[in-house]
N, C-alpha and C positions, 0 to 999 in steps of 0.2 A: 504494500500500500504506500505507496513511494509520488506515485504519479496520477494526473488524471488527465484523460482522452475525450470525456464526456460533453464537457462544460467549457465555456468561454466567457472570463470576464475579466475588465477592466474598469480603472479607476474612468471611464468616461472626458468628461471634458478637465478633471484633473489628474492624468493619466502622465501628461509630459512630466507634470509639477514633482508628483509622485516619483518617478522615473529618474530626477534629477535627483531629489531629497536623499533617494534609496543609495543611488552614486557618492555624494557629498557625506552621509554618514557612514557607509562602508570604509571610506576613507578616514572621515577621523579615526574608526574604533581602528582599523590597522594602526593609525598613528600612538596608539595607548601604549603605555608599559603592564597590561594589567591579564599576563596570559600565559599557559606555558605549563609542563606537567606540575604533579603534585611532588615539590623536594622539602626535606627537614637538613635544619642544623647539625653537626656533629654529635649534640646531647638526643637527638631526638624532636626539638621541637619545630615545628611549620617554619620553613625559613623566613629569615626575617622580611626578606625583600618583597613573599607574596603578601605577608601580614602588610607591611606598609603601604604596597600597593593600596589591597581590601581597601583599607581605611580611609585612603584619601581617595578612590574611585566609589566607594560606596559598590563593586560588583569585579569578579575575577574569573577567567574561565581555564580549569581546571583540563588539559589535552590531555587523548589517550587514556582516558580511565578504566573504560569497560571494554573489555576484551570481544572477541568475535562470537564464541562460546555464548559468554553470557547474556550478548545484544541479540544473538537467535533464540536466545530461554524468553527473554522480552519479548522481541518482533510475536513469536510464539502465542503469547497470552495476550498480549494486544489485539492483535486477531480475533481470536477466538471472543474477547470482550465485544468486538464489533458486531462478530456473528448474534454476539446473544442482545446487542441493545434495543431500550425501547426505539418505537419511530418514531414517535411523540411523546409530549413533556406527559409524565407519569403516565405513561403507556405500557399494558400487561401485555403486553406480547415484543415477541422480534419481528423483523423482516420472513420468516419462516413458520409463524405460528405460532412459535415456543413460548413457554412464559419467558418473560425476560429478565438479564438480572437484575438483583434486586428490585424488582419489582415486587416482591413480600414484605415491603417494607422492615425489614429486620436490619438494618443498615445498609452503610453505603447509596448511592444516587447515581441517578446519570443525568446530569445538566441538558437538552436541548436549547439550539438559539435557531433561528432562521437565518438561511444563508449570510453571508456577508455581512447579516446585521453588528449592530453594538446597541444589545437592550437595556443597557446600564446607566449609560454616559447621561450626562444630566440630570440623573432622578436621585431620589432621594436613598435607593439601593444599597446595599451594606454600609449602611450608616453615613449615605452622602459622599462615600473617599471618594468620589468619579463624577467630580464636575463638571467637563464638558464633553459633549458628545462627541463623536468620531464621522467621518464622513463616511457614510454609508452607498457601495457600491450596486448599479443595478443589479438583483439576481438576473443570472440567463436563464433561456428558456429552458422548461422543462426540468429547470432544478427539484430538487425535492424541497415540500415544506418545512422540515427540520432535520438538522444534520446535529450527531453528539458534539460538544463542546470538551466536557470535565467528564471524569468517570472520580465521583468521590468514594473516601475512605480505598482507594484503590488495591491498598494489603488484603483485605478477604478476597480479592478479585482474581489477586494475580501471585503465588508464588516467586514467579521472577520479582517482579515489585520487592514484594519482602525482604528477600537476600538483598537486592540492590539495596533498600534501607541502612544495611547492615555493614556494609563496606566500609571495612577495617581503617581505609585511606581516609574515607570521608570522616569518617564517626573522627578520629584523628584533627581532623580539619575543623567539626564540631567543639574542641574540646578546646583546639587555640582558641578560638572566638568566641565561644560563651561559658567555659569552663569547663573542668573534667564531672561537672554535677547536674549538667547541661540538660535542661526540657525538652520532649518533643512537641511536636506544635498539629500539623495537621497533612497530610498526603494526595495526593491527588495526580491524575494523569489529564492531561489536557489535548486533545487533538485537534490542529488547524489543517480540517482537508481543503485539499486541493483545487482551487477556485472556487470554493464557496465556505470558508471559516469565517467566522464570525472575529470581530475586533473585541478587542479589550480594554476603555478607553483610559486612560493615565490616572493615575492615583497613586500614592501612598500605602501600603500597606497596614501598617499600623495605625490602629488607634487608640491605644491608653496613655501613654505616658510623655505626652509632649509637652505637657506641663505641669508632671508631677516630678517630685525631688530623684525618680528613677530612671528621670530621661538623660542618657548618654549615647555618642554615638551607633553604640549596638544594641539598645535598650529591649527593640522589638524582635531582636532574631534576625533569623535569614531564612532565606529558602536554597536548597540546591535541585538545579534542574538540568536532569539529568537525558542526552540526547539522542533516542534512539538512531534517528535518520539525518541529523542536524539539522541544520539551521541557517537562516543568512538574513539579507536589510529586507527582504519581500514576502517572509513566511515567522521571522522572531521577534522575539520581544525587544524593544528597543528600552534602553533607560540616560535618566540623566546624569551623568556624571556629577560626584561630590552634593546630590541634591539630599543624600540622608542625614545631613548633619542639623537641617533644622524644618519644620512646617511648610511645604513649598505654597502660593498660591496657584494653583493650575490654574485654572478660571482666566485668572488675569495673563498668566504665561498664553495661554491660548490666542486670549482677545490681542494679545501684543503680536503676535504672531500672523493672527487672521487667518490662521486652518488651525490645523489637529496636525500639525507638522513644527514639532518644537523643534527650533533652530539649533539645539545642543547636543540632542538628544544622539544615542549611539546604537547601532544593533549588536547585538548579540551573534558573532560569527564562531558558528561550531560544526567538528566534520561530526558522524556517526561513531559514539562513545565518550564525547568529549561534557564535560559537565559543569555548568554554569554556578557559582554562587554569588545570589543576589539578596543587599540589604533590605530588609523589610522596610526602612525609610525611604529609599530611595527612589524617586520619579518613574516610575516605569508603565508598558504599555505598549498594546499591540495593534496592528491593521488590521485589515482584514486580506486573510489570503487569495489573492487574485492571479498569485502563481502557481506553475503544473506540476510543485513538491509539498510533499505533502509534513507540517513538521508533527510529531510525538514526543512530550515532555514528562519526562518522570518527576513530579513535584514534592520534595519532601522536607521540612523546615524544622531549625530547632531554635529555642528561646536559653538565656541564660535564666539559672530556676529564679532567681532574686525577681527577674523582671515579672513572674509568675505567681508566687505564691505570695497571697494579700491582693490579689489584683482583679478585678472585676470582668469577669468577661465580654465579648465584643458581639455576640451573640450574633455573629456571621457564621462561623462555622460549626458550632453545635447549635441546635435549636434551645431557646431558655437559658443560654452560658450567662444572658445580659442580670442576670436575677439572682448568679451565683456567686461568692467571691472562691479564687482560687486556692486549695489548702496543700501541703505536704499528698494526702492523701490521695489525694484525686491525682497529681504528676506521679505519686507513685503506680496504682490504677493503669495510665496510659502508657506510663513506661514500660509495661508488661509487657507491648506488641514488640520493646525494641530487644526484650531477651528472646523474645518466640523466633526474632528475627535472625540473630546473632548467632543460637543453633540453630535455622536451617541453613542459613548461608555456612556455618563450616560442615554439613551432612555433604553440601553439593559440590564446596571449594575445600575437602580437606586438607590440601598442602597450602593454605595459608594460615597464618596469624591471626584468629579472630578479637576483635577489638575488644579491652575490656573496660566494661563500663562500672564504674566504682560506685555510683550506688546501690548495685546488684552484688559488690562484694558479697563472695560466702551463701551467694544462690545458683542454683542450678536451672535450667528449663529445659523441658523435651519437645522435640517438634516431630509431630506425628498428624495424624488424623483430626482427632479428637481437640489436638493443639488447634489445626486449621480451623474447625468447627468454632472454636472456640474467639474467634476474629471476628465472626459477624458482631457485626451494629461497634466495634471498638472507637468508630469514629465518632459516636457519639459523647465522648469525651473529648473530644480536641478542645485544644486550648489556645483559641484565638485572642489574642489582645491587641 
């Protein structure tokens, strides 16, 4: 699922504009220093030079991560996801009759948008972060009326998923930038097909602590997104450089601008394996895919525990999180997916090193059946802030 042959669309009569923008920011982002496999210090820790990078680009992309092996265990389950999705927004069947999944509502979801649209931008939707809309492309003929977007809680979904979570490198990578006591946050796989993906319109990530005494550069976390097919300026996610360091106005960056085409703004260039980490502060946002590649984003995020525990949820990504405050208990609860994860990914990679996470010191998990079984609905604990 790479390509499509079907469909034919373009940005219309902002097609050049677009076409120049795509150019002009491919360019800057090659001009960045902020790229390059994942290397450590001599003692062990994240060299210093990616850290520095992170911190003043607010985003890093990690080359080479995921080996050929484990991107066919991926491609694999992606798949096989597509086969079983609804065709519309809370729809009990697939394209074949089947029920769909999660369609039992027992967890997990599957996002529908309409083509090319951007149903967010403007409206009041997760709590207003997405102030101005996106130019929205004609559909071509004959498109279909809903294409999937997000496949949420994505670990009951997907095996591969899971072990990917797991990666020893990354968790690693988790541990320089939020600590070795580090939260997980929430998982997701996002798919923008091939001339008819729907946009993402710019926002901020985070919403708690922009002006609480717990706001620091990294307050909110991050996300790593992880690429099964890659990526480039006409199918990924674009962000803004150094914009996580404080409240951006989008709104006004837009009006100053006169499109949905931020002047600063960089894409995200990644071949197949290579894996993005992006500040949850940070400006970022998508087009909508009007090219014949199709991209697949493994999304998975962790928060430092302090920004977590005491903190109100944002009530975007669990339903009712906004009612709850977050305690020990509950990061430990969620944390559970990340040992289920840790032994499957060494069942499947036993000649690696599996990561260890210190607040699991002195526990064991098994990964089996029963273990998988045991994933449905876990995304209803995510811990959005």
């Amino acid at each position: 699922m790479t390509s499509a042959t079907a469909w034919q669309s373009d940005y219309g009569e902002h097609e050049a504009a677009m076409v120049a923008y795509r150019e002009a920011g491919t360019a800057r982002a090659k001009s960045l220093d902020n790229r390059g496999p994942i290397r450590y210090e001599a003692d062990g820790a994240l060299h210093k030079d990616i850290v520095e990078s992170y911190w003043r680009h607010g985003f890093y992309v990690f080359e080479g991560v995921i080996g050929k092996d484990e991107l066919a265990d991926i491609e694999r389950d992606v798949l096989a996801i597509l086969d079983r999705a609804p065709t519309e927004p809370r729809g009990k069947l697939d394209r074949f009759g089947r029920p769909a999944l999660g369609a039992d509502g027992k967890g997990g979801g599957m996002a529908m948008v309409r083509p090319l649209s951007d149903p967010i931008g403007g409206t009041a939707g997760n709590n207003g972060r997405h102030p101005a809309k996106m130019i929205e492309p004609t559909v071509p003929e004959g498109a279909p009326e809903w294409v999937l977007q997000v496949v949420g809680g994505s670990l009951q979904f997907s095996d591969a998923a899971l072990r990917l979570y797991a990666h020893p490198d990354l968790l690693r990578v988790a541990e320089a930038f939020n600590g070795p006591d580090f939260s997980p946050f929430n998982e997701v796989i996002w798919i923008k097909h091939p001339r008819l993906g729907g946009s993402v319109a710019w926002h901020q990530d985070g919403t708690t602590h922009w002006e609480t005494p717990k706001f620091h550069r990294g307050s909110h976390g991050f996300n790593f997104m992880a690429q099964l097919y890659g990526c480039d300026a006409a199918n990924g996610l674009w962000v803004v450089p150094g914009s996580h360091l404080a409240k951006a106005d989008i709104k006004g960056w837009c009006a100053s601008a006169g499109s949905d085409r931020l002047p600063d703004a960089v894409p995200l260039l990644c071949a197949p394996g290579d894996v993005a980490i992006t500040n949850r502060q940070a400006v970022h946002g998508s087009f909508a895919n009007t090219s014949d590649a199709c991209r697949v984003t493994l999304n998975f995020g962790f928060h430092p525990r302090a920004s977590v525990v005491g903190a109100r949820g944002n009530g975007i990504h669990a339903p009712g999180s906004d009612k709850i405050i977050y305690d020990e208990d509950r990061v430990r609860r969620r944390s559970q997916v990340l040992g289920l994860a840790i032994e499957a990914r060494r069942q499947r990679f036993p000649n690696e090193t599996p990561y260890d996470y210190r607040p699991f010191a002195g526990q064991s998990f098994e990964w089996n059946d029963a273990a998988r079984q045991s994933l449905r609905g876990y995304n209803k604990l995510d811990l959005g802030i």
